[in-house]
PLY file of the C-alpha trace (Angstrom):
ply
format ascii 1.0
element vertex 136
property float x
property float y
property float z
element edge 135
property int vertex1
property int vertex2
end_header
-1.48 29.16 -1.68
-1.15 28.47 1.90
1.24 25.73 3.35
-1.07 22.92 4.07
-2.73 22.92 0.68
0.48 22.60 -0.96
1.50 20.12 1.29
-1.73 18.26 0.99
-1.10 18.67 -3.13
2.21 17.57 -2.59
2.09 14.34 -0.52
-1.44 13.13 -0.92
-3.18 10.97 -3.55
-6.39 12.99 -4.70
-8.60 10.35 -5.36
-7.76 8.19 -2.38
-6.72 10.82 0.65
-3.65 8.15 0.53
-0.10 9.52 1.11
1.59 9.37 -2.27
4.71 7.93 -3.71
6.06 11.88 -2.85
5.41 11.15 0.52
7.27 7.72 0.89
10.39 9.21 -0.85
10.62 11.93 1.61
10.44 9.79 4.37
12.86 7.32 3.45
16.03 7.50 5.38
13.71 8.10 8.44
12.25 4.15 7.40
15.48 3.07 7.12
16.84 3.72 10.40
13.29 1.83 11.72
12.31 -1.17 12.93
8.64 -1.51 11.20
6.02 -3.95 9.93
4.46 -3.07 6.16
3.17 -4.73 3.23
2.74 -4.17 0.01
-1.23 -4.77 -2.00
-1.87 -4.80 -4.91
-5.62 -5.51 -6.75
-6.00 -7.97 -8.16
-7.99 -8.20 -11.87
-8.42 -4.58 -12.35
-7.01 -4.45 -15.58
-10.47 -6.82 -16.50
-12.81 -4.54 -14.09
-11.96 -1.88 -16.08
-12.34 -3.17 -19.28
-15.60 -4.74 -18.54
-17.25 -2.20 -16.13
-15.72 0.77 -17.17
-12.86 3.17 -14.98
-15.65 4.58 -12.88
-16.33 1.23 -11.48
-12.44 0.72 -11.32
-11.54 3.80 -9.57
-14.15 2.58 -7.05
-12.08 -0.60 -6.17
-9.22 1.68 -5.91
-11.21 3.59 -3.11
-12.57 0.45 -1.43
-9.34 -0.81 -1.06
-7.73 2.12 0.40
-10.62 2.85 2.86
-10.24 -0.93 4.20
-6.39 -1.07 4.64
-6.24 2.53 6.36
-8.14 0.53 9.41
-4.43 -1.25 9.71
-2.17 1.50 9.47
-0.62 4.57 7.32
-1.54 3.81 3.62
0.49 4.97 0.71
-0.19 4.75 -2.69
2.61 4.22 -5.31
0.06 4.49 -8.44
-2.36 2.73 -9.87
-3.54 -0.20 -8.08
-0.44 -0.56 -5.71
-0.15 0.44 -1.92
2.14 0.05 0.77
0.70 0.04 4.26
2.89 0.65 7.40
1.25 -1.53 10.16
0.32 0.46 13.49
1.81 -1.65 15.88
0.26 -5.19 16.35
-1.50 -4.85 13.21
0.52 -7.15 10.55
-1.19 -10.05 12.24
-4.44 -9.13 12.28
-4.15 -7.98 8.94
-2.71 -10.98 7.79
-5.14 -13.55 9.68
-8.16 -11.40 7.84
-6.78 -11.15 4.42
-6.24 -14.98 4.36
-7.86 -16.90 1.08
-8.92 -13.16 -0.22
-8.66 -13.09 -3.82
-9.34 -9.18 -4.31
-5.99 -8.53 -3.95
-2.45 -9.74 -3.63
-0.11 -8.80 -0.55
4.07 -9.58 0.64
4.31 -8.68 4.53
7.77 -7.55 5.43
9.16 -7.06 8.89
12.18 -5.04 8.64
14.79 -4.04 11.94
16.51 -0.44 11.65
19.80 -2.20 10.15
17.85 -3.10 7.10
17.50 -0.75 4.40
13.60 0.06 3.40
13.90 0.03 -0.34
15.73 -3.70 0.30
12.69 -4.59 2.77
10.42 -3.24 0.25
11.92 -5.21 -2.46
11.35 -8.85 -0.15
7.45 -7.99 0.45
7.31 -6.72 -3.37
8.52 -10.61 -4.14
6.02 -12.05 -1.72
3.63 -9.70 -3.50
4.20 -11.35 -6.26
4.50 -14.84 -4.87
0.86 -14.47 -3.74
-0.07 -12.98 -7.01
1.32 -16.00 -8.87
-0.70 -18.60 -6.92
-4.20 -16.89 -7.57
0 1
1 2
2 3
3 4
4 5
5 6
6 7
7 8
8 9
9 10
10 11
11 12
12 13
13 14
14 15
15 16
16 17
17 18
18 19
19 20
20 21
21 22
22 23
23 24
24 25
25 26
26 27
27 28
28 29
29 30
30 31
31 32
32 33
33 34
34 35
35 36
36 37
37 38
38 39
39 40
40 41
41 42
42 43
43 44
44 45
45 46
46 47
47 48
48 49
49 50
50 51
51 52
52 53
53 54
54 55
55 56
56 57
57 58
58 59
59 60
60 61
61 62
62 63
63 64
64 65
65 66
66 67
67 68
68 69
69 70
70 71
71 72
72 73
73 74
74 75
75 76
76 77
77 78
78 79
79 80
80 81
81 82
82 83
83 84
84 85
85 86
86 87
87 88
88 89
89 90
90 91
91 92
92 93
93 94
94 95
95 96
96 97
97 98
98 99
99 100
100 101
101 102
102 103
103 104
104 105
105 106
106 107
107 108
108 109
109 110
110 111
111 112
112 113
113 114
114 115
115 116
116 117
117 118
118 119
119 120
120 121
121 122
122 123
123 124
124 125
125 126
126 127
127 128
128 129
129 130
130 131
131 132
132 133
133 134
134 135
C-alpha cells in the first residue's frame, strides 16, 4: 500500500473525508503550544432521526453537517455525531453569528493562547457544548 492511502486510512473519517480522532491525537502537543480558535458540535436529536428514519437518513445528517462546518475551518471528527472544528482565522465569529438560534446542533467556542493546554481548552468548549445542549 502506498503512503498516502495509509495515511488517508489512518487519519481520515471514511464516511465524512473529516480528519479523525487519529489525527487530533497526533497533532496535539503542536495545539498546545498554539494560540487558536475551535469549537466543538455536536447534533443534536440524532439518536430520534435514527430511530424514526432509519441510519441511512442519519448518516446523512452526519454528512450535512460536516460539509457545512468545513466552510469555517479544519473539521475533525471524534465519532459519532461529535466534531471539533479549528477556525481559519476570523472565522469563530462568523461562525458563531450564523449558527445563532440553530437547533440542529449544539456548539462551545473556545479561544485558547499557546500557554493553555488543548485537551484543558477542549474540555471549556466541551462544557459550553453542553451548556448549549442543555438549553435546547
Amino acid at each position: 500500500m502506498k503512503y498516502k492511502k495509509l495515511y488517508k486510512l489512518a487519519f481520515f473519517d471514511k464516511m465524512t473525508d473529516c480528519y479523525n480522532r487519529n489525527w487530533l491525537e497526533e497533532n496535539r502537543k503542536k495545539f498546545d503550544k498554539q494560540e487558536m480558535e475551535f469549537a466543538i458540535i455536536d447534533l443534536n436529536g440524532l439518536k430520534e432521526t435514527n430511530d424514526k428514519w432509519g441510519h441511512e437518513f442519519g448518516d446523512k445528517r452526519i454528512k450535512n453537517l460536516a460539509n457545512f462546518l468545513k466552510l469555517y475551518g479544519t473539521v475533525i471528527r471524534l465519532g459519532g455525531d461529535e466534531f471539533v472544528v479549528i477556525f481559519d482565522k476570523g472565522r469563530e465569529l462568523q461562525f458563531d453569528w450564523q449558527c445563532k438560534g440553530n437547533k440542529e446542533f449544539s456548539y462551545g467556542i473556545c479561544i485558547k493562547d499557546e500557554k493553555v493546554a488543548f485537551s484543558d481548552a477542549l474540555k471549556c468548549a466541551d462544557e459550553r457544548m453542553y451548556e448549549m445542549k442543555k438549553g435546547e
